[in-house]
PDB file of N, CA, C and O in Angstrom:
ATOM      1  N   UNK A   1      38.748 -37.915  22.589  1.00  0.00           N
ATOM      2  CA  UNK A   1      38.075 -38.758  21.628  1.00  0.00           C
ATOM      3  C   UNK A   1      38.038 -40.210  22.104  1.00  0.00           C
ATOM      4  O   UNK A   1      37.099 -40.984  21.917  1.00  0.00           O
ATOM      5  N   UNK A   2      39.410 -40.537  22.873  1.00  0.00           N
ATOM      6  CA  UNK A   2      39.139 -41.731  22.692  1.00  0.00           C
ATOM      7  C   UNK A   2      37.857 -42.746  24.053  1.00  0.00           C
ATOM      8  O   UNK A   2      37.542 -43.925  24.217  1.00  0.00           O
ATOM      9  N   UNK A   3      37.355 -40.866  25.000  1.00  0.00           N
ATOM     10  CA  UNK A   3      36.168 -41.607  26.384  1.00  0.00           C
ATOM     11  C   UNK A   3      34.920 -41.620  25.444  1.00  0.00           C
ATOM     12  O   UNK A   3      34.037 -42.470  25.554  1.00  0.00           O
ATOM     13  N   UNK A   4      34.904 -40.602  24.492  1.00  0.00           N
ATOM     14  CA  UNK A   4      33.998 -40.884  23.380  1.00  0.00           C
ATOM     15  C   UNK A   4      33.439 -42.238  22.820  1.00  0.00           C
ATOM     16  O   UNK A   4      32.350 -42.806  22.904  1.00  0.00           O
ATOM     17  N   UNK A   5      34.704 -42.536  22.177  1.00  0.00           N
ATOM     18  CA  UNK A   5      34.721 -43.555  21.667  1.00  0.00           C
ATOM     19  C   UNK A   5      34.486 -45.033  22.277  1.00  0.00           C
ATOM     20  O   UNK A   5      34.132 -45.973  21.567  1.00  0.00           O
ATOM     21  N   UNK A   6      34.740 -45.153  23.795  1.00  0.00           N
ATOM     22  CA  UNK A   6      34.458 -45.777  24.832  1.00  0.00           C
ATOM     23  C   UNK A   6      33.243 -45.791  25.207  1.00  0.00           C
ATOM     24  O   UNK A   6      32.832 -46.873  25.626  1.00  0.00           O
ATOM     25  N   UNK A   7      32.215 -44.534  25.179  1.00  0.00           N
ATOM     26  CA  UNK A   7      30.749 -44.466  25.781  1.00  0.00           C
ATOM     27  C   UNK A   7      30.120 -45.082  24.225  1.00  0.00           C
ATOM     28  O   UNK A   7      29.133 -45.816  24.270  1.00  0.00           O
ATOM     29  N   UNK A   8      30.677 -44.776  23.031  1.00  0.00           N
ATOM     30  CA  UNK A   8      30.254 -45.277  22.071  1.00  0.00           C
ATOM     31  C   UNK A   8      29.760 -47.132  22.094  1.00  0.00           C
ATOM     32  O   UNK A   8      28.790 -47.843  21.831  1.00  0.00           O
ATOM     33  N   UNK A   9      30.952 -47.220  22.517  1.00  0.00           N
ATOM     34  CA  UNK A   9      31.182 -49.041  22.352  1.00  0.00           C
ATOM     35  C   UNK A   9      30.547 -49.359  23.708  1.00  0.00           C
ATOM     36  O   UNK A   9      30.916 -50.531  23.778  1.00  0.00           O
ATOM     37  N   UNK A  10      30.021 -49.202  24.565  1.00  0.00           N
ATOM     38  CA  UNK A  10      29.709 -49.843  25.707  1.00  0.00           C
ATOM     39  C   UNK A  10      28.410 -49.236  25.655  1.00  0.00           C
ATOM     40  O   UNK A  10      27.615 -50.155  25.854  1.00  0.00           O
ATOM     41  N   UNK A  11      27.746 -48.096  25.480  1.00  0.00           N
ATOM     42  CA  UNK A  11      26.200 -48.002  25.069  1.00  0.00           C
ATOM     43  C   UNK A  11      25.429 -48.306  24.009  1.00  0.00           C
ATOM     44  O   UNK A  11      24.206 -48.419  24.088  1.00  0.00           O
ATOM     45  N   UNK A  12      26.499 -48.546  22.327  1.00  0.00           N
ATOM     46  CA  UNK A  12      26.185 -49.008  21.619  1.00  0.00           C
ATOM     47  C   UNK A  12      25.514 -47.538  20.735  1.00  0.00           C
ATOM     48  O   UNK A  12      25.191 -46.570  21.424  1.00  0.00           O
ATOM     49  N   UNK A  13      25.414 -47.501  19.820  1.00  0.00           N
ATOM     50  CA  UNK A  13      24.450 -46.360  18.648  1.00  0.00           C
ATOM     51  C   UNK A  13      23.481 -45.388  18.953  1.00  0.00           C
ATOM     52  O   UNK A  13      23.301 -44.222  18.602  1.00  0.00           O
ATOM     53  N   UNK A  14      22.827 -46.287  19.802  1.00  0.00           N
ATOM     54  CA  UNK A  14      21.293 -45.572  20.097  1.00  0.00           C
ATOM     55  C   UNK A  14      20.993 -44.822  21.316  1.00  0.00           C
ATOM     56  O   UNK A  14      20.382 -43.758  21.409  1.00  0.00           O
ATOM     57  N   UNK A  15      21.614 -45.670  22.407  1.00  0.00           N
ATOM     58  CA  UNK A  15      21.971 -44.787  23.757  1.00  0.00           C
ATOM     59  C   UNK A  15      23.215 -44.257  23.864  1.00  0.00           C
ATOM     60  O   UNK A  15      23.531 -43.902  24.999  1.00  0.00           O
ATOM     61  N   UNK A  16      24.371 -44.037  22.597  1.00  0.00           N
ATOM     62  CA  UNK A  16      25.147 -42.927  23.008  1.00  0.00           C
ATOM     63  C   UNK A  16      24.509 -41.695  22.337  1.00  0.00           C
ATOM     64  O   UNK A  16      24.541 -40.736  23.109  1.00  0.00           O
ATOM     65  N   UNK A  17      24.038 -41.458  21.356  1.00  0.00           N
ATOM     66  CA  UNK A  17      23.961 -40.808  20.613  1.00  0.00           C
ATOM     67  C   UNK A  17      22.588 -39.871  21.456  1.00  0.00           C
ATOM     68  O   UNK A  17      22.333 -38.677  21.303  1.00  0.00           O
ATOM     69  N   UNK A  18      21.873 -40.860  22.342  1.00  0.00           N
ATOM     70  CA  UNK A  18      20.649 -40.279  23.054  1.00  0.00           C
ATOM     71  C   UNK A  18      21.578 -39.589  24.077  1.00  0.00           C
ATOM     72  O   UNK A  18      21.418 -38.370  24.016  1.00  0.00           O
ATOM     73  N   UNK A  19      22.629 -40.011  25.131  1.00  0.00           N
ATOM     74  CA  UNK A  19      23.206 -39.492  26.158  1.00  0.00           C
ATOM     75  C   UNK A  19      24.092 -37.965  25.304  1.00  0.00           C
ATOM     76  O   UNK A  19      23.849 -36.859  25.787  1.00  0.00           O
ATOM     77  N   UNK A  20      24.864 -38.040  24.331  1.00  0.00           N
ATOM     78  CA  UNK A  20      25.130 -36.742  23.505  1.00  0.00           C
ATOM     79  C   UNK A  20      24.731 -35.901  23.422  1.00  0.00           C
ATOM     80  O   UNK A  20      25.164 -34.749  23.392  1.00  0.00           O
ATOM     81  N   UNK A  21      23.002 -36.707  23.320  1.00  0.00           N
ATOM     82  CA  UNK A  21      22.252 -35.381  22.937  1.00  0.00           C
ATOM     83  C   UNK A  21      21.288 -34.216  24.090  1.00  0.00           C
ATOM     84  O   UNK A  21      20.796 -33.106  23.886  1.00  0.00           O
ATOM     85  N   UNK A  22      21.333 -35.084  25.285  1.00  0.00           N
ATOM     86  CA  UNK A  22      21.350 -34.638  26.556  1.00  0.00           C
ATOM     87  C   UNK A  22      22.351 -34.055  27.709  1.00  0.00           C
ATOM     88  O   UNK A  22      22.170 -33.470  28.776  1.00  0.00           O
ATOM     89  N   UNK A  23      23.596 -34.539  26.913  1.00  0.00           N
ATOM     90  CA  UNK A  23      24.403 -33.756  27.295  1.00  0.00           C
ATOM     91  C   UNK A  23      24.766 -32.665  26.679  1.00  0.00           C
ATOM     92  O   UNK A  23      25.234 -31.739  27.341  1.00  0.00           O
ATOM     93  N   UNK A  24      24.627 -32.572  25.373  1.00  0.00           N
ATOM     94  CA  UNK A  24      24.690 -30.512  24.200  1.00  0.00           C
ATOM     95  C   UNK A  24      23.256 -30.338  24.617  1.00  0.00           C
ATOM     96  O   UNK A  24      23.262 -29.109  24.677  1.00  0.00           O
ATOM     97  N   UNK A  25      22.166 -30.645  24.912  1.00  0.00           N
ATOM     98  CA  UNK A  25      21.000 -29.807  25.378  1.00  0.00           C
ATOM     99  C   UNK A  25      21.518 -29.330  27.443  1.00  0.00           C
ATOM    100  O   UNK A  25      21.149 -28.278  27.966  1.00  0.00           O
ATOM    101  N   UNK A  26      21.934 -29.855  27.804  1.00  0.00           N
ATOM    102  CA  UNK A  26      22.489 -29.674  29.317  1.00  0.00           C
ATOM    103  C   UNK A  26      23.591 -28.381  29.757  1.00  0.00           C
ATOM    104  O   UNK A  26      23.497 -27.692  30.773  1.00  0.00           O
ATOM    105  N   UNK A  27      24.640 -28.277  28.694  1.00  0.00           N
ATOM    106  CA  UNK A  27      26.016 -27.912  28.008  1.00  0.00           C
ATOM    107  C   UNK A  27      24.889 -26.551  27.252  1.00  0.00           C
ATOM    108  O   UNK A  27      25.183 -25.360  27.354  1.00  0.00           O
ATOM    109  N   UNK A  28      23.925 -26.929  26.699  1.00  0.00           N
ATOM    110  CA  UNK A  28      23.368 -24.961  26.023  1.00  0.00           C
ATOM    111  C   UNK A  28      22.570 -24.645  26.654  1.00  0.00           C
ATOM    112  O   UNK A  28      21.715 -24.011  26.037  1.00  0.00           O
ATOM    113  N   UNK A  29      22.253 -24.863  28.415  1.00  0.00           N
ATOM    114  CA  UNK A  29      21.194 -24.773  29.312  1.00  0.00           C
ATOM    115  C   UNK A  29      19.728 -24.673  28.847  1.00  0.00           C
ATOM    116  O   UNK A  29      18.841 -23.844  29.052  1.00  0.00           O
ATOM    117  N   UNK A  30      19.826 -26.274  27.869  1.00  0.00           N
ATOM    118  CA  UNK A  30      18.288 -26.180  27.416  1.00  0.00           C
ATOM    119  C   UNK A  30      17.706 -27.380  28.124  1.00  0.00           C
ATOM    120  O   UNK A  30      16.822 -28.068  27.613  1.00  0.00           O
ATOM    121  N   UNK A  31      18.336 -27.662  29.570  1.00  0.00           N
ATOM    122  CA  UNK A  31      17.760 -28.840  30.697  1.00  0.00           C
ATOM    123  C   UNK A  31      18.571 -28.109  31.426  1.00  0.00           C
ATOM    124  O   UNK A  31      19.580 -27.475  31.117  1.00  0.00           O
ATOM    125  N   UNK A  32      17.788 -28.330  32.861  1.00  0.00           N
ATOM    126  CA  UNK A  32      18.044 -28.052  34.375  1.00  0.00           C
ATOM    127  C   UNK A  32      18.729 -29.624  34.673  1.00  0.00           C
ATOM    128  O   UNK A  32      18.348 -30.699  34.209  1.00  0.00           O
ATOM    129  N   UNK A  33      19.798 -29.370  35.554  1.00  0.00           N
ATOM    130  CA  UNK A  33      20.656 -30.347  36.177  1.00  0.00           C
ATOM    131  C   UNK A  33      19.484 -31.264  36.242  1.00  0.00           C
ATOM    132  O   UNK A  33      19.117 -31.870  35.236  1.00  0.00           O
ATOM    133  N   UNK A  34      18.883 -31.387  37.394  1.00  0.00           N
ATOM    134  CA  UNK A  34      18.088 -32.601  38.072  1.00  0.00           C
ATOM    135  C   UNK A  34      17.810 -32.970  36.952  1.00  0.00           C
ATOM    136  O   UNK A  34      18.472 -33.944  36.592  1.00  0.00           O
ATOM    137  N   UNK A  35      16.743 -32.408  35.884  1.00  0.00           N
ATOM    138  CA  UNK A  35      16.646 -33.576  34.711  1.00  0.00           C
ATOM    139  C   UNK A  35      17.387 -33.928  34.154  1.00  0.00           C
ATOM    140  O   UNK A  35      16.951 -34.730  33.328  1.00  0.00           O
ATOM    141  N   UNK A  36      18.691 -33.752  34.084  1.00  0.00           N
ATOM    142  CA  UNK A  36      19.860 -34.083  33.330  1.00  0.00           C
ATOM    143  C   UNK A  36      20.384 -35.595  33.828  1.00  0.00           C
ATOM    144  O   UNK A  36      20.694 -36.598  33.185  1.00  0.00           O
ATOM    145  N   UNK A  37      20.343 -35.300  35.301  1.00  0.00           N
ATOM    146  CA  UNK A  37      20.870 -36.304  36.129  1.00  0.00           C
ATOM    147  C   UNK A  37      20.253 -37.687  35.879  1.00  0.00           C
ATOM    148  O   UNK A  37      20.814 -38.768  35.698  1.00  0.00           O
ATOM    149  N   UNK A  38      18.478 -37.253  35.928  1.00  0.00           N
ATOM    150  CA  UNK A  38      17.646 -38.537  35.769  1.00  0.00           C
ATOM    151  C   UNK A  38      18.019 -39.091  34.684  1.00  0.00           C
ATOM    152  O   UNK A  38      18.264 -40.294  34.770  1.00  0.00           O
ATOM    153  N   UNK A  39      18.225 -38.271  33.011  1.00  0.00           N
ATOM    154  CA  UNK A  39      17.815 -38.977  31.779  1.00  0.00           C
ATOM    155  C   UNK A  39      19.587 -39.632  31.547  1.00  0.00           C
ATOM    156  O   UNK A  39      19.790 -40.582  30.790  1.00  0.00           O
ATOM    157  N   UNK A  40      20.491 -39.089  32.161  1.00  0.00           N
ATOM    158  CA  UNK A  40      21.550 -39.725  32.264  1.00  0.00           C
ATOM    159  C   UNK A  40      22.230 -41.043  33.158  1.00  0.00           C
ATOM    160  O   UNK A  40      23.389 -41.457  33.132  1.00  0.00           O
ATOM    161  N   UNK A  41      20.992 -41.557  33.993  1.00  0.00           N
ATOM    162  CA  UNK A  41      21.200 -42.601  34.910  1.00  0.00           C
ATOM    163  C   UNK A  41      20.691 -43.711  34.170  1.00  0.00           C
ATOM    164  O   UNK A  41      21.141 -44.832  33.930  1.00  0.00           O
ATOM    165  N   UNK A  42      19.235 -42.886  33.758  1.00  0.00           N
ATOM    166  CA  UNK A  42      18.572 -43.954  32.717  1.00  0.00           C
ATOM    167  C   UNK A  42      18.947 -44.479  31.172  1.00  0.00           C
ATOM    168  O   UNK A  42      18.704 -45.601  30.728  1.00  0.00           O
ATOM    169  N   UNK A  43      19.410 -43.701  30.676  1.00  0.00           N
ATOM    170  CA  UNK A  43      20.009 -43.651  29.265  1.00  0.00           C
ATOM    171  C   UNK A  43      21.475 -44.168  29.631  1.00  0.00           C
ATOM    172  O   UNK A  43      21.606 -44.778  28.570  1.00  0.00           O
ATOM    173  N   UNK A  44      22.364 -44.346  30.118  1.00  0.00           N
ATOM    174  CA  UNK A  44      23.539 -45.036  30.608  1.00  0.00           C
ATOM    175  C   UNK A  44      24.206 -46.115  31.637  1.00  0.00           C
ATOM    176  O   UNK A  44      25.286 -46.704  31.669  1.00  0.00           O
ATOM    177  N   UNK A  45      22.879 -46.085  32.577  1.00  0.00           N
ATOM    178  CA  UNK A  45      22.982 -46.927  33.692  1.00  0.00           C
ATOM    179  C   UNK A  45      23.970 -46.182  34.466  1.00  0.00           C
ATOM    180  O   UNK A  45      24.665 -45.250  34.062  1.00  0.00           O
ATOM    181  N   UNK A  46      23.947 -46.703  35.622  1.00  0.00           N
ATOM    182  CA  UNK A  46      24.728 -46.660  37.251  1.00  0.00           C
ATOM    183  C   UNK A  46      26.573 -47.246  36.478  1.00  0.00           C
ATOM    184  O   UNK A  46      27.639 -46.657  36.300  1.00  0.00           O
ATOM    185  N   UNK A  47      26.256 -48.152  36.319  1.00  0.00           N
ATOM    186  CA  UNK A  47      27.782 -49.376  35.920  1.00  0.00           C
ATOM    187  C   UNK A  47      28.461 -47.770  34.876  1.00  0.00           C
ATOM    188  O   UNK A  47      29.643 -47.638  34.558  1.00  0.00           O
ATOM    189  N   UNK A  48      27.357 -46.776  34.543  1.00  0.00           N
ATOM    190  CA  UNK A  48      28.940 -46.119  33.266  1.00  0.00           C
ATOM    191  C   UNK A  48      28.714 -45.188  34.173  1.00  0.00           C
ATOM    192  O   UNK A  48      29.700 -44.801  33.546  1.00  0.00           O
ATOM    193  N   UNK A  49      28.342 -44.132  35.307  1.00  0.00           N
ATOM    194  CA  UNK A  49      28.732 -43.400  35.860  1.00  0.00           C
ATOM    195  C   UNK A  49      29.776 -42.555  35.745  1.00  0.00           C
ATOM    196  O   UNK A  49      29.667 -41.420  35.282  1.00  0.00           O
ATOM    197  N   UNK A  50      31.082 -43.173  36.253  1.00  0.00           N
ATOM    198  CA  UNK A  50      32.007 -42.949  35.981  1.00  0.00           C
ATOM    199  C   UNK A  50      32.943 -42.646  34.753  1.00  0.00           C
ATOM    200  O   UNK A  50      33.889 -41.858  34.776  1.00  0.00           O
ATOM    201  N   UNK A  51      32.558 -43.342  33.755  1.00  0.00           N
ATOM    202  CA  UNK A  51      32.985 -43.356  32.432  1.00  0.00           C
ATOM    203  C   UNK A  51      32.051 -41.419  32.314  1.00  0.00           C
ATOM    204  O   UNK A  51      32.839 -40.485  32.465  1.00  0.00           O
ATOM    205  N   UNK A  52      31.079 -41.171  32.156  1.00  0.00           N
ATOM    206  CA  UNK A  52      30.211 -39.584  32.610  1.00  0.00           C
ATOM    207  C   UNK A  52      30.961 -38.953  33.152  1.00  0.00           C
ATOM    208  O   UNK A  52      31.185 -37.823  32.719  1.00  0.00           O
ATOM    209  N   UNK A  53      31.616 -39.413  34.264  1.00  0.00           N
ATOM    210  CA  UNK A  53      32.518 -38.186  35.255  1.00  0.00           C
ATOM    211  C   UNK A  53      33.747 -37.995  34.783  1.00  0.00           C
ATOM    212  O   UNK A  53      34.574 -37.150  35.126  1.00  0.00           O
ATOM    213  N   UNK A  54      33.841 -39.085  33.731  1.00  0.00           N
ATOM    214  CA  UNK A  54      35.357 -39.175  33.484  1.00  0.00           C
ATOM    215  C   UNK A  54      35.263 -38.421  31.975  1.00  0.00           C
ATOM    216  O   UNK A  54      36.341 -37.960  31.600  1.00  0.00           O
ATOM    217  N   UNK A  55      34.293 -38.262  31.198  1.00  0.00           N
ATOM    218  CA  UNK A  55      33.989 -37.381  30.257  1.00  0.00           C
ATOM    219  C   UNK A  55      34.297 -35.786  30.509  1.00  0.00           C
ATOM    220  O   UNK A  55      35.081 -35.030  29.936  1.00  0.00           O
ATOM    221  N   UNK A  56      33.260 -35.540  31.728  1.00  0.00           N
ATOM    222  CA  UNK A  56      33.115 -34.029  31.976  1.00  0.00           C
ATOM    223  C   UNK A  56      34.256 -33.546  32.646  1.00  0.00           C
ATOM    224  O   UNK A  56      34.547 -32.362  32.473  1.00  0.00           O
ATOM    225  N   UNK A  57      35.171 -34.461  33.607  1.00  0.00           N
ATOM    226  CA  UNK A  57      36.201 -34.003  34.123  1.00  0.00           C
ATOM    227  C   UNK A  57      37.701 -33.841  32.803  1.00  0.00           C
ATOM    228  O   UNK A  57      38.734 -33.222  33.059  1.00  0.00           O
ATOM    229  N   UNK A  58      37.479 -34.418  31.728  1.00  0.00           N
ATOM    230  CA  UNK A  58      38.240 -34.355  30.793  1.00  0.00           C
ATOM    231  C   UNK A  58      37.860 -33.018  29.857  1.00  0.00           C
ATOM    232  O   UNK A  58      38.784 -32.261  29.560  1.00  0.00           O
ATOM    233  N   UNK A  59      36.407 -32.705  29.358  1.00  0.00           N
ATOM    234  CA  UNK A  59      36.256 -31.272  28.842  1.00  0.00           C
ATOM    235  C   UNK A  59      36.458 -30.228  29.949  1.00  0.00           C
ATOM    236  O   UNK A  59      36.735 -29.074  29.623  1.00  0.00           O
ATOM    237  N   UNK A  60      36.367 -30.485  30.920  1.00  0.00           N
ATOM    238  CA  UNK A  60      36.495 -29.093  31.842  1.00  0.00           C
ATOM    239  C   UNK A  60      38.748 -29.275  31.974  1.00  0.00           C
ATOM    240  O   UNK A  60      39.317 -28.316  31.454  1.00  0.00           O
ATOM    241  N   UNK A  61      39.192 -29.784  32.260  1.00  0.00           N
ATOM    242  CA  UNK A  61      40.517 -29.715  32.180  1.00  0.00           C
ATOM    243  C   UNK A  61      40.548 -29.251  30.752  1.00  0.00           C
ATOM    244  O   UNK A  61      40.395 -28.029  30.776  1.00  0.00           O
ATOM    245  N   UNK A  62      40.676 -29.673  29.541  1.00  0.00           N
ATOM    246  CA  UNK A  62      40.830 -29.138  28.225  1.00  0.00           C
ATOM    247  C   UNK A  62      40.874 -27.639  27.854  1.00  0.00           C
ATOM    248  O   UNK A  62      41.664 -26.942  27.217  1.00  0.00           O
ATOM    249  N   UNK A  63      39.270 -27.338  28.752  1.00  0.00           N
ATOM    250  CA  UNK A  63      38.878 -25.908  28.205  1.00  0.00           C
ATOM    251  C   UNK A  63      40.201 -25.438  29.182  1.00  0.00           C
ATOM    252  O   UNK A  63      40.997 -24.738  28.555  1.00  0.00           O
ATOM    253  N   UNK A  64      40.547 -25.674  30.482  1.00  0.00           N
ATOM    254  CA  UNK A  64      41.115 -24.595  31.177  1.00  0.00           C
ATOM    255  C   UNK A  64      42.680 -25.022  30.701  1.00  0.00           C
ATOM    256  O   UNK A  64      43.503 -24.798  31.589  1.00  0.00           O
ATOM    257  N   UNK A  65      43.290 -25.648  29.349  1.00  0.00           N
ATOM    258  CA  UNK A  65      43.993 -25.178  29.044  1.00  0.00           C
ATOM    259  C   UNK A  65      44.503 -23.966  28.320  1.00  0.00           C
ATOM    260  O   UNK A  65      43.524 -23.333  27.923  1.00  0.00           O
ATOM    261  N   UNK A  66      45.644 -23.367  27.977  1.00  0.00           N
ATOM    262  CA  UNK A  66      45.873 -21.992  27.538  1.00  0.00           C
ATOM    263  C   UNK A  66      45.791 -22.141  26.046  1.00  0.00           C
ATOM    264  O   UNK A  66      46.670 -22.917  25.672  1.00  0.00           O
ATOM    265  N   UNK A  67      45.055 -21.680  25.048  1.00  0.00           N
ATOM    266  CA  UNK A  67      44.602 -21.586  23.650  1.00  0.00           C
ATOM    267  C   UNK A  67      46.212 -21.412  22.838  1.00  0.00           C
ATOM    268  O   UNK A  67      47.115 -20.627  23.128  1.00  0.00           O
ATOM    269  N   UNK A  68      46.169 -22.322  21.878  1.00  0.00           N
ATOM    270  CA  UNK A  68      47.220 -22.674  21.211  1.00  0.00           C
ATOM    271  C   UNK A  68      47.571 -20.721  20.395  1.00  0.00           C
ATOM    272  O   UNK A  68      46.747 -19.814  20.274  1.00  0.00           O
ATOM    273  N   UNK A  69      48.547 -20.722  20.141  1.00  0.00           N
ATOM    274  CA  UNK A  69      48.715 -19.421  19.385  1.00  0.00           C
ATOM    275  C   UNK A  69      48.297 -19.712  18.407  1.00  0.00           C
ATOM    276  O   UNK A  69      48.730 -20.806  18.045  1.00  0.00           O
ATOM    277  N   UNK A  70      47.395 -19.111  17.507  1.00  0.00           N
ATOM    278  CA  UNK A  70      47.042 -19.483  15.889  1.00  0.00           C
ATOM    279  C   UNK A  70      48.449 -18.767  14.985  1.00  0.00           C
ATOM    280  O   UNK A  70      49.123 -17.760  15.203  1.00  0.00           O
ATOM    281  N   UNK A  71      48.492 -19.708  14.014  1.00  0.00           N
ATOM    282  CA  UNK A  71      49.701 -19.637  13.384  1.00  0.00           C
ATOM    283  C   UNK A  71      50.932 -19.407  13.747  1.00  0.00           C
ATOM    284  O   UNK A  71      51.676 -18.564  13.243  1.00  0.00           O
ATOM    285  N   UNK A  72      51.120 -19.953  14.400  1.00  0.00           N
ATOM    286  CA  UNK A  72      52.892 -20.702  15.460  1.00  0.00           C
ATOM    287  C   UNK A  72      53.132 -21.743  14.673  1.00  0.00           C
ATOM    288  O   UNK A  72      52.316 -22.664  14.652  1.00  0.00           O
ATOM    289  N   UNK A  73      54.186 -21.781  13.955  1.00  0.00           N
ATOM    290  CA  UNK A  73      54.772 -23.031  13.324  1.00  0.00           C
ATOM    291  C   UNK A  73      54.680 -24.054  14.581  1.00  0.00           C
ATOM    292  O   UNK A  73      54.998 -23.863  15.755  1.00  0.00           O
ATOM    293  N   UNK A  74      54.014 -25.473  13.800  1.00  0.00           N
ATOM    294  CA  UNK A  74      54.569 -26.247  14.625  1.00  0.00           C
ATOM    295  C   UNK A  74      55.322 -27.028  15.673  1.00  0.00           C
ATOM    296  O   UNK A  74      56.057 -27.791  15.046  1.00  0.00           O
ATOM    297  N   UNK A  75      55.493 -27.204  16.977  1.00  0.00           N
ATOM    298  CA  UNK A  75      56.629 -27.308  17.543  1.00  0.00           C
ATOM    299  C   UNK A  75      57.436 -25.458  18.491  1.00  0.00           C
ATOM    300  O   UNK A  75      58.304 -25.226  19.333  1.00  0.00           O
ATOM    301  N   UNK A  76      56.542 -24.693  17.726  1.00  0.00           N
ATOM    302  CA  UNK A  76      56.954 -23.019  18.463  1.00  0.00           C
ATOM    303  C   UNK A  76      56.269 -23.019  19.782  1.00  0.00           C
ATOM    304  O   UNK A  76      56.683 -22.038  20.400  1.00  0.00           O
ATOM    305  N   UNK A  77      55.530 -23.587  20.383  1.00  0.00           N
ATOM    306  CA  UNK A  77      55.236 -23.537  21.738  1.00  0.00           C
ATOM    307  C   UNK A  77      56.145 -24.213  22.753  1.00  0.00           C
ATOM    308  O   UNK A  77      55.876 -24.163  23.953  1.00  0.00           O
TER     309      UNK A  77
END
């Protein structure tokens, strides 16, 4: 939440919410990479790049953690 919250404040309302939405159309293969790449250089600039890599490299570590047990008291892992 909180690189979220970072692409929030440094693109401002209108171009995060546009880069979001090219990234869940990208994420439900409803865009091919290359266009992904373009509308994300343009909609974020070069300067947040990284802040992008540092997004996707944070959901891809997440997912490949091991799924919490559902209903494990607190603290049982």
């Amino acid at each position: 939440m909180e690189i979220k919250q970072l692409i929030q404040t440094r693109l401002g309302h209108e171009r995060s919410e546009r880069y979001f939405r090219y990234l869940k159309m990208f994420l439900g293969s409803r865009m091919e990479k290359s266009m992904f790449d373009r509308v994300v250089v343009q909609t974020i600039g070069r300067e947040n790049i990284r802040l992008h890599n540092h997004l996707l490299m944070s959901v891809l570590r997440n997912a490949s953690l091991p799924a919490p047990h559902l209903g494990a008291p607190p603290g049982a892992m």
